[in-house]
N, CA and C atoms as a LAMMPS dump frame, in Angstrom:
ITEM: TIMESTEP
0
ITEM: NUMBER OF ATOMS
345
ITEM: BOX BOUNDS ff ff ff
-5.0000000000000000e+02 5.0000000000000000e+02
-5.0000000000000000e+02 5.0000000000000000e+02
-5.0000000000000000e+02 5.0000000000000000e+02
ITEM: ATOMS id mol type element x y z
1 1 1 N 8.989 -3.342 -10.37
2 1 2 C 8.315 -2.069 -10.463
3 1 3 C 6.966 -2.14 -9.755
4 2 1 N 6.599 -2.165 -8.595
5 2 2 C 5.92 -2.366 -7.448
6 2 3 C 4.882 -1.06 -7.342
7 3 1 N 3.598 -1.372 -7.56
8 3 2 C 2.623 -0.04 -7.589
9 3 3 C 1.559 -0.316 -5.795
10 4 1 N 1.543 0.739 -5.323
11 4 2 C 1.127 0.205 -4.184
12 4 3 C 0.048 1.266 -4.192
13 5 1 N -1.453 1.036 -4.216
14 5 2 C -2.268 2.175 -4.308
15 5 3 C -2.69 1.71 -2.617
16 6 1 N -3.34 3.037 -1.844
17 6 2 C -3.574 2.776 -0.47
18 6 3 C -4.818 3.623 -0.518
19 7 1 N -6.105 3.047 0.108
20 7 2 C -7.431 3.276 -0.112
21 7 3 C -7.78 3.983 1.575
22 8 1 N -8.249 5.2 2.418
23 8 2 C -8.61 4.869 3.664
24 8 3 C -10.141 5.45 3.442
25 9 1 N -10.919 5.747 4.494
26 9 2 C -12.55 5.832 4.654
27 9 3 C -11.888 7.365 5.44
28 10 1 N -11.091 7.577 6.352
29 10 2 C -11.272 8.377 6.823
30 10 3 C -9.998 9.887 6.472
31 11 1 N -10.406 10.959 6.397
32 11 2 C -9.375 12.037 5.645
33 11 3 C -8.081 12.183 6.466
34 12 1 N -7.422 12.875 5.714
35 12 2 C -6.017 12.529 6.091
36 12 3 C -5.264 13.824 5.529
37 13 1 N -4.381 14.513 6.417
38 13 2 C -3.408 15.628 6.516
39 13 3 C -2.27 15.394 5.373
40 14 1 N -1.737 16.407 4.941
41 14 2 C -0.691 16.143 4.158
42 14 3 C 0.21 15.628 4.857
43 15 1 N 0.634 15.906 5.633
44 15 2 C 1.672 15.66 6.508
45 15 3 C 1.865 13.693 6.622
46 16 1 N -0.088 13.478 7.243
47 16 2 C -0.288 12.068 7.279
48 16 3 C -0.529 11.521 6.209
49 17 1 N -0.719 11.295 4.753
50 17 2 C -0.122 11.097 3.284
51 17 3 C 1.192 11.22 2.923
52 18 1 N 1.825 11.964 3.016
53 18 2 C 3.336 11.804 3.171
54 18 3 C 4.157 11.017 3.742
55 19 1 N 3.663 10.851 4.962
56 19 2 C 4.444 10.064 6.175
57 19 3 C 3.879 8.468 5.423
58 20 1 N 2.537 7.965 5.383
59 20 2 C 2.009 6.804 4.898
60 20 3 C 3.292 6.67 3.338
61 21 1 N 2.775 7.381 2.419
62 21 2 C 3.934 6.937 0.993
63 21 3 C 5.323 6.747 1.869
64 22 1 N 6.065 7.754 2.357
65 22 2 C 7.219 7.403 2.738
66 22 3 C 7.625 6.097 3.408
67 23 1 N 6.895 5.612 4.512
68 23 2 C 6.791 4.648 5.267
69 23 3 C 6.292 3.231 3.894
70 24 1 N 5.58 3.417 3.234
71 24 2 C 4.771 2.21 2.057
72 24 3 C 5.874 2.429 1.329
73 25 1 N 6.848 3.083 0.985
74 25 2 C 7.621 3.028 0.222
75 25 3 C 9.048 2.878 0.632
76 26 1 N 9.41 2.783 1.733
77 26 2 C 10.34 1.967 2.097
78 26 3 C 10.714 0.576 2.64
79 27 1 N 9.353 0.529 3.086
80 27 2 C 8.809 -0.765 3.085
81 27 3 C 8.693 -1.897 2.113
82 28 1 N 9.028 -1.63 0.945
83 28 2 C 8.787 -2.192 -0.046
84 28 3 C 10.321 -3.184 0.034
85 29 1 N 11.366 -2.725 0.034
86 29 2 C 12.897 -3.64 0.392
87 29 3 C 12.551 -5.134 1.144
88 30 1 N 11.57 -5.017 1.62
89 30 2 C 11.151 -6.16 2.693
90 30 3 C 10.457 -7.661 1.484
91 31 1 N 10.486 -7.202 0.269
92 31 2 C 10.741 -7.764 -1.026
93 31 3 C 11.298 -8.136 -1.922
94 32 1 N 11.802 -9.347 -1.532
95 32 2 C 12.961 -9.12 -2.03
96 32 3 C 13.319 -8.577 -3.928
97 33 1 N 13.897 -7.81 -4.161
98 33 2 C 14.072 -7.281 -5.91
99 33 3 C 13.59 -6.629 -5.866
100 34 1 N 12.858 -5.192 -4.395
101 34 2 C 12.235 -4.429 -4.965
102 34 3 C 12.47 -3.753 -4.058
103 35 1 N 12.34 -1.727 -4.245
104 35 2 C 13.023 -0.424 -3.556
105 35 3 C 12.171 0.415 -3.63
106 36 1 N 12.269 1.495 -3.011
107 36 2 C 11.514 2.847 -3.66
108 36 3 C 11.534 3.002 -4.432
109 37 1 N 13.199 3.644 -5.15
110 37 2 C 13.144 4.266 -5.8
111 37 3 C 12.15 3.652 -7.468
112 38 1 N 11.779 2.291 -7.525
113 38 2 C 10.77 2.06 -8.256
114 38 3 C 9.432 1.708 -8.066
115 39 1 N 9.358 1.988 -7.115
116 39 2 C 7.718 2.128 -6.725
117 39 3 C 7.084 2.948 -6.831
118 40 1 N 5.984 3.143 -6.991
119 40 2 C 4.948 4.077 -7.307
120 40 3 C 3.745 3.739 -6.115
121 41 1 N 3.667 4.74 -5.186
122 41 2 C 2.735 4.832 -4.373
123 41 3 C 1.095 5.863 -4.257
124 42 1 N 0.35 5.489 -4.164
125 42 2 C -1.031 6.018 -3.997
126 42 3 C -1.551 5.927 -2.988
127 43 1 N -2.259 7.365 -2.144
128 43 2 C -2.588 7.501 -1.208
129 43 3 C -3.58 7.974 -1.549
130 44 1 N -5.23 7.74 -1.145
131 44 2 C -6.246 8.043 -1.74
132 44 3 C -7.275 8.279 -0.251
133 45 1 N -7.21 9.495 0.301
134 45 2 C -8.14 9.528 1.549
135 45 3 C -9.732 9.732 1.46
136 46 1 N -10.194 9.337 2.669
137 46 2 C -11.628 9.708 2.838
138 46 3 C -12.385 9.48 1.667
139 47 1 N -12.598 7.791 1.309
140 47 2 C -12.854 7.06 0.479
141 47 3 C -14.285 6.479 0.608
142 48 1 N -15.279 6.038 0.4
143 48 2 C -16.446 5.681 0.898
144 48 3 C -16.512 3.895 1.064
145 49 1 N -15.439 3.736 1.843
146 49 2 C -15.317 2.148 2.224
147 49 3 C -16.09 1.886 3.364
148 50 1 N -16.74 0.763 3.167
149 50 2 C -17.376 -0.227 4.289
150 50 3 C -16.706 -1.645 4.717
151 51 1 N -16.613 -1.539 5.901
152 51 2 C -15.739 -3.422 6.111
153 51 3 C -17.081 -3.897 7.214
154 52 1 N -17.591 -4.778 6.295
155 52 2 C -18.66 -5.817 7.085
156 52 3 C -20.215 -4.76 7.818
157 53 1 N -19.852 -3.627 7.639
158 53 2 C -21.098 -2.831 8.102
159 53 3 C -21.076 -1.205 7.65
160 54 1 N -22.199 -0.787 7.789
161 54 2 C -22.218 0.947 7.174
162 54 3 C -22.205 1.467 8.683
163 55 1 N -21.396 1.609 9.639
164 55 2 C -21.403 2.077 10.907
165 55 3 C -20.202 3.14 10.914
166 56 1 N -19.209 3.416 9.42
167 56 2 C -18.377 4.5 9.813
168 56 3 C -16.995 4.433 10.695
169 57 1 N -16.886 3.527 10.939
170 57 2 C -15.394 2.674 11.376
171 57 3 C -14.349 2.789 11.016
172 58 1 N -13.315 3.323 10.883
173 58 2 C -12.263 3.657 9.904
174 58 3 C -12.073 1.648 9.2
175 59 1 N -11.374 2.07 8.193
176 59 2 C -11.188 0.818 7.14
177 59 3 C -10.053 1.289 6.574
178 60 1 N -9.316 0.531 5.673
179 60 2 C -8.267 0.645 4.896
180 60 3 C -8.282 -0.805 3.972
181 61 1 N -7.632 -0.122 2.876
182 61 2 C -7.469 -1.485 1.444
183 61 3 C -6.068 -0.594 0.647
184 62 1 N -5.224 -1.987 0.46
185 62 2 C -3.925 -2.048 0.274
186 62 3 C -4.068 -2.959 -1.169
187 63 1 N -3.667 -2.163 -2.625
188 63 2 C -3.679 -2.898 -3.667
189 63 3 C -1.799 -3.276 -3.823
190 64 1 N -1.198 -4.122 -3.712
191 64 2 C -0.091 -4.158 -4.082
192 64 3 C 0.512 -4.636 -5.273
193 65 1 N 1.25 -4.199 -6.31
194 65 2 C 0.902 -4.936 -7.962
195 65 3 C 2.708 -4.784 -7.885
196 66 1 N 2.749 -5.914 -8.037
197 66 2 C 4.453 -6.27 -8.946
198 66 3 C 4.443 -6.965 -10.285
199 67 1 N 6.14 -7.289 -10.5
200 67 2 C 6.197 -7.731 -12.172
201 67 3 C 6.627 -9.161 -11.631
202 68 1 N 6.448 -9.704 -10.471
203 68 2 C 6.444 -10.997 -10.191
204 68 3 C 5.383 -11.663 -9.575
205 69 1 N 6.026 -12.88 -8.819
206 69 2 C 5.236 -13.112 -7.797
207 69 3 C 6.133 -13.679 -6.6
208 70 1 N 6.607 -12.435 -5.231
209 70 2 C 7.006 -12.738 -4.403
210 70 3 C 7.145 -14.111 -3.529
211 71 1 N 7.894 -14.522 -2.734
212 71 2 C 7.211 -15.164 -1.753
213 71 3 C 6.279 -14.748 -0.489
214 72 1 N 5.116 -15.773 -0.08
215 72 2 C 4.279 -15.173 0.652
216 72 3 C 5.124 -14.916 2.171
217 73 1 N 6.128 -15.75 2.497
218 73 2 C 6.675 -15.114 3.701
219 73 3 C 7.22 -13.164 3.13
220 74 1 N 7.458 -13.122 2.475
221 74 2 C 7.593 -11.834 2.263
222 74 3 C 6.812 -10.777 1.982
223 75 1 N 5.59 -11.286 1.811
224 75 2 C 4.353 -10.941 1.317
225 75 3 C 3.941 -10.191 2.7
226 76 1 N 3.977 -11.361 3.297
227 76 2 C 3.343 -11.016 4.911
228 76 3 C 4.488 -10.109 5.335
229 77 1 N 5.101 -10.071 5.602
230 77 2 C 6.502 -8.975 6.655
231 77 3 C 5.706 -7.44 5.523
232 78 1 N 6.094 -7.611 4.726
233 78 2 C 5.453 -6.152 3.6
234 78 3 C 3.719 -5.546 4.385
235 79 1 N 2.951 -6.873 4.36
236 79 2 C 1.728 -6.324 4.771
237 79 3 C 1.822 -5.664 6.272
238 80 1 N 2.64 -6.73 7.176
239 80 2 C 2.501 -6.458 8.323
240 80 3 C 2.903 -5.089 8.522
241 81 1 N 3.646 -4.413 7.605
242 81 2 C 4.192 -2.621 7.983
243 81 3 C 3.188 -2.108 7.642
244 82 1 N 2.831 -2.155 6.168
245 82 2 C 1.317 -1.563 6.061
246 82 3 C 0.542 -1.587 7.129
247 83 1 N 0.395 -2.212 7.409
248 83 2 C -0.976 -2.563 8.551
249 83 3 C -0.13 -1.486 9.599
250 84 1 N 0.985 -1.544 10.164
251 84 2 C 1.397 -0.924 11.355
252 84 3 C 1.686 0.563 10.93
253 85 1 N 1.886 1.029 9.742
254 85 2 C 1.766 2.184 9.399
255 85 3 C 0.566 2.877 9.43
256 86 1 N -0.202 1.927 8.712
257 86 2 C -1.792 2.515 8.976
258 86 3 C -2.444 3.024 10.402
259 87 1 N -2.041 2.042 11.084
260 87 2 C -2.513 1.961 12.422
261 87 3 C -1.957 2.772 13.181
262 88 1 N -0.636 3.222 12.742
263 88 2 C 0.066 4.346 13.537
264 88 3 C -0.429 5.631 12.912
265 89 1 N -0.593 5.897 11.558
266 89 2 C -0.392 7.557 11.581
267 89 3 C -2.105 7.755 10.902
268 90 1 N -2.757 6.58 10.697
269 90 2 C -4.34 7.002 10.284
270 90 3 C -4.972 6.234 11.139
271 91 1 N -5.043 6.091 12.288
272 91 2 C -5.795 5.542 13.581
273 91 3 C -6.831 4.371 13.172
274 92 1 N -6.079 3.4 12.097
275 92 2 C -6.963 2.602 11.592
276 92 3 C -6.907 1.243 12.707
277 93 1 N -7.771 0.7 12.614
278 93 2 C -7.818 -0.778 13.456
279 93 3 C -6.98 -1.644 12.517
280 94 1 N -5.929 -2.539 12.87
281 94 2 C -5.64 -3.417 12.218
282 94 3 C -6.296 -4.417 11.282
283 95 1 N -7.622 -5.4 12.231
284 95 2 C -8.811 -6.142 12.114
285 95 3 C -8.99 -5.166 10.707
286 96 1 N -9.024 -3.882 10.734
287 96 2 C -10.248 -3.119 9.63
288 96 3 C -9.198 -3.592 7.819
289 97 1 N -7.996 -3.706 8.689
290 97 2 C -7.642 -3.586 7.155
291 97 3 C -7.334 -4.467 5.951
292 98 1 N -7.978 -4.482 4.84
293 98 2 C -7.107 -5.456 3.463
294 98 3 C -5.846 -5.149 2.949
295 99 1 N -5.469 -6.098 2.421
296 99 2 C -4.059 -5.838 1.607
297 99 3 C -3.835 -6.957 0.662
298 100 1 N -4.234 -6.547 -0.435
299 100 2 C -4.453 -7.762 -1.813
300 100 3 C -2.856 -7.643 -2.382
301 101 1 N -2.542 -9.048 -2.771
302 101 2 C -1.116 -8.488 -3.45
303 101 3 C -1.435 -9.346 -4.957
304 102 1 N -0.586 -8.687 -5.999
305 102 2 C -0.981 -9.78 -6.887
306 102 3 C 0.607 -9.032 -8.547
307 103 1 N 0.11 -9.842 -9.168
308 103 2 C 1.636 -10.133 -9.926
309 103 3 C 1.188 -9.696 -11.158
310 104 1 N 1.899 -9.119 -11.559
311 104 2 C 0.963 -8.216 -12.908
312 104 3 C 2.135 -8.567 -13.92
313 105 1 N 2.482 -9.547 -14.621
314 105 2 C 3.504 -9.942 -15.826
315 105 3 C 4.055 -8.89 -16.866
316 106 1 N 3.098 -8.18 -17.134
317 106 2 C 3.632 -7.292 -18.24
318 106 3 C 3.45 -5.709 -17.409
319 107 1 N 4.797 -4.828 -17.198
320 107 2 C 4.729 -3.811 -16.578
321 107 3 C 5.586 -3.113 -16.933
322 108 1 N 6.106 -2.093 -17.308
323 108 2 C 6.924 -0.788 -17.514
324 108 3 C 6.632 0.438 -17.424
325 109 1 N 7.689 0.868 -17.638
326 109 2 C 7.673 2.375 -17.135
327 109 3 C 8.409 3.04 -18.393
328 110 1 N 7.866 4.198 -17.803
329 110 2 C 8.272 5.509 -19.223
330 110 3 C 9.796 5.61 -19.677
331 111 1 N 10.837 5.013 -18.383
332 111 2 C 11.888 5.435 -18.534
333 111 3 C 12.112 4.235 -19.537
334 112 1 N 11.861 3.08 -19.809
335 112 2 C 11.993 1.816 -20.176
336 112 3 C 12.197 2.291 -21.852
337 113 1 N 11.4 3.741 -22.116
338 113 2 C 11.247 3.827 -23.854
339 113 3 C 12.304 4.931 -24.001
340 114 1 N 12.966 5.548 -22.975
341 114 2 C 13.783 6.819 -23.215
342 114 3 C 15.435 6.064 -22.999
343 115 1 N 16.277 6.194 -24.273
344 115 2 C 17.164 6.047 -24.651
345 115 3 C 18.071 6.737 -24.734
């Protein structure tokens, strides 16, 4: 159950929020045990991020939270779309962007209590 919140500095079209979740969320298969259809994606534009200076640069930060802990070769193929998604539809610099991944043990969802 894979939560992927996506942080940018600079604003962003519905159209280009849409396209980013869709793209971050299919991307996610590149993991192994994990799909859309259980992911939960966040797109959060025109954010007041700085990377290494206050000069206004576009930036991006990638929180990625699972109920494991992947392998890092898979880790990387996952980031590397992020990064190329970003860079394609929010004109971000690659260099600009983070992408933290990390393993969150205890996680569920609403459907988990409906019987």
């Amino acid at each position: 159950m894979p939560y992927v919140q996506v942080r940018v500095s600079t604003p962003l079209t519905r159209e280009q929020i849409e396209k980013l979740a869709e793209e971050i969320l299919n991307a996610i298969s590149l993991i192994p045990g994990k799909s859309a259809p259980v992911t939960m994606a966040e797109i959060i534009p025109d954010c007041h991020l700085y990377f290494g200076t206050v000069d206004g640069a576009p930036c991006a930060i990638a929180d990625v939270a699972a109920n494991n802990s992947p392998e890092s070769e898979n880790l990387k193929a996952y980031s590397r779309q992020v990064c190329k998604v970003l860079n394609e539809v929010a004109g971000i610099d690659w260099k600009r962007i983070y992408i933290k991944h990390h393993a969150n043990p205890e996680w569920h969802t609403g459907k988990m209590f409906v019987e």
